[in-house]
N, C-alpha and C positions, 0 to 999 in steps of 0.2 A: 459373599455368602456368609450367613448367621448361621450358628450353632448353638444350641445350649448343653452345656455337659451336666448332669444335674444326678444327684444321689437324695434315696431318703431313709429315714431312721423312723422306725414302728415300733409299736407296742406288740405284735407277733405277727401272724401269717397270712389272716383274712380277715379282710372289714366285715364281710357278713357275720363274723362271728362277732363283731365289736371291737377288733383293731383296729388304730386307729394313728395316722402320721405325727409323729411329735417332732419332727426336725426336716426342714428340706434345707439342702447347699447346692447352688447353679453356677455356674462360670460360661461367662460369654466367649466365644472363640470368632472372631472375622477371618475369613479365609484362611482357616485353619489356625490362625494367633491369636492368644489369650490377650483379652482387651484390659486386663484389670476389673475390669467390672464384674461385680459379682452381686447374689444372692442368698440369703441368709437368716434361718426363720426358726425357731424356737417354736414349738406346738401344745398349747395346754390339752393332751386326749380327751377330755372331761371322762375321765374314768376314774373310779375309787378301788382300788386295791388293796389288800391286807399288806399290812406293816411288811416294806421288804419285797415285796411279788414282786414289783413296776418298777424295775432297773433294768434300763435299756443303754446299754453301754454306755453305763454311767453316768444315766438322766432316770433321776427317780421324780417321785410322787412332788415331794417339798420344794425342788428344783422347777417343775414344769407348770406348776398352779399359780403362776404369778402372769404367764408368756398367755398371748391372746386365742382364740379358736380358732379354726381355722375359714368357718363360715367369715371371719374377720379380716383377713389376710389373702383369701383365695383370688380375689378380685386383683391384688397387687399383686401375686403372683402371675398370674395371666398375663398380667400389663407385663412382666419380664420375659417372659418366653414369646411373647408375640404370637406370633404365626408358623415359626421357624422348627426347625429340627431339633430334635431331643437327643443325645446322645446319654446313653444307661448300660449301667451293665447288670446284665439279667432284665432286661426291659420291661418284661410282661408284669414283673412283680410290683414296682415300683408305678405301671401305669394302672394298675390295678386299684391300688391306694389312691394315687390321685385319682382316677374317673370316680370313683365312689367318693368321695369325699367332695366332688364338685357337683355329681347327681344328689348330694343328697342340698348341698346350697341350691338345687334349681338350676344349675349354671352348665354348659353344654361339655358336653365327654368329649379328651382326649382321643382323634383319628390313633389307632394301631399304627399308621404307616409312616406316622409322625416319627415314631421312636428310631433311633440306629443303635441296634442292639451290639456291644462290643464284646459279653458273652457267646455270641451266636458267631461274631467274627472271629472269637480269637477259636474257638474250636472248629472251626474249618479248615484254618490256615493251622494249627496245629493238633492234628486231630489224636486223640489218645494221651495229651496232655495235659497238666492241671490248668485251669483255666481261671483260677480266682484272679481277682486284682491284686492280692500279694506274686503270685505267681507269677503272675507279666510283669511286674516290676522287677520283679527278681530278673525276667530271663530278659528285658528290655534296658537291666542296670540302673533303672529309675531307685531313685533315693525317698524309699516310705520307711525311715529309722522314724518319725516322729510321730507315726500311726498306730500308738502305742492303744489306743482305742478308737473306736470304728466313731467319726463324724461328719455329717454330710457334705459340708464345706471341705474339710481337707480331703474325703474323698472324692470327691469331685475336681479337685483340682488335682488330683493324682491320677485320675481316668482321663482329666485329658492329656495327660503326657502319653500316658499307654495309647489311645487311641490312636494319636498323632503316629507312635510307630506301628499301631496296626494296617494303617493307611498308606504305609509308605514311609514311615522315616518323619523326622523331628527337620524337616526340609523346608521351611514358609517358602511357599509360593514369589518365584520369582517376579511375578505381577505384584506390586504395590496397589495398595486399594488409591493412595492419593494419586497415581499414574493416571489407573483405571479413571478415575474422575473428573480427573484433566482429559483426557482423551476421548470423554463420552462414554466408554462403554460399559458392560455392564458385569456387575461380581468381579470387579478390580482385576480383569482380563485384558492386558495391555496389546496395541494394536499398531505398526508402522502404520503415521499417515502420509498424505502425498507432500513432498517438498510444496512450502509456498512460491518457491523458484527454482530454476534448474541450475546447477551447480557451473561454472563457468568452464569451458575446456580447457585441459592441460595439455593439451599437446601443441608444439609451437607449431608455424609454419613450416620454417624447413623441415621437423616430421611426418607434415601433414605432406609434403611435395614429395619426400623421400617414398611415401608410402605408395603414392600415386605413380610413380613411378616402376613400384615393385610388383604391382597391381597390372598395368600394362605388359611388361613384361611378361606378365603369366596368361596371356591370350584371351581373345574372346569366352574363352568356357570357362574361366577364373570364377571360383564360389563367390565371392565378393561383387561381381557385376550381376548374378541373378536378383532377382527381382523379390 
């Protein structure tokens, strides 16, 4: 099973108003383990700002006018997420930004059902608690000292550690995907097959005669002699 755990960095709240993504960071997970493989995208908004406005944690104006559009990039993004599941936290916001941003390329909107919202999860399971990603770090013991500014890459790879304990624990799947692979089956779900041979009997003779004899001794109605 594919995942993608994926974060993005905005110029503010709504594209309709002319926000607009200047950073996307994804991380692949296969059955629930980070593959190394990652994504990683720098966003020119084509916005002009007064001196100073357009500092988004720590990505201004003179920083982001070099890095490509996103009409430019969208396509390779897609090629990285596939088909598969999104993992976000705060879901809606972040699919927001992208469906707009690929409606406006022409290119087909983000399904809702795509998303697994780990905002939504983690206030279920702790309800009346804070819920940020500093939060679950804190209360999951995850180590975000280096998050000293919000970026979508190291967010993302710090959501999926949270995730991983919101699910259940930092526990990889006793199924091995190489297992899985070898054995046919399918999302690295391991499966006993039938022995290519039956195993040779260990019991000698004299056991087997000792038996048969204990068997007799216990009468015709002996469990052993039914059928």
């Amino acid at each position: 099973m594919r995942e993608i755990v994926l974060d993005t960095e905005t110029t503010g709240f709504e594209p309709e108003s002319g926000d607009r993504i200047v950073e996307i960071g994804a991380v692949e997970l296969i059955n629930h383990i980070a593959t190394g493989r990652t994504y990683h995208q720098y966003i020119n908004p084509e916005r002009t700002m007064p001196q100073g406005a357009f500092e988004v944690h720590g990505l201004g104006d003179d920083f982001l006018k070099d890095f490509p559009l996103f009409k430019e990039i969208g396509r390779a993004f897609l090629d990285f997420i596939g088909d598969d599941k999104l993992v976000i936290h705060n879901a809606a916001f972040d699919m927001k930004f992208l469906n707009a941003e690929l409606e406006w390329m022409g290119l087909p909107r983000l399904a809702p059902d795509r998303a697994v919202d780990t905002l939504a999860i983690a206030r279920s399971k702790f309800p009346g608690s804070p819920a940020s990603l500093d939060a679950l770090c804190k209360r999951f013991g995850i180590d975000n000292s280096s998050r000293t500014l919000h970026g979508a890459l190291l967010d993302s790879e710090i959501l999926a550690e949270v995730y991983l304990e919101l699910i259940g624990g930092r526990q990889p799947t006793m199924a091995l995907a190489s297992i899985g692979s070898e054995s046919g089956t399918d999302e690295g779900t391991w499966r006993p097959r039938p022995r290519p041979a039956p195993l040779p009997p260990r019991i000698t003779p004299e056991e087997e005669a000792a038996h048969a004899a204990f068997v007799d001794a216990l009468g015709g109605g002996a469990l052993w002699r039914r059928a």
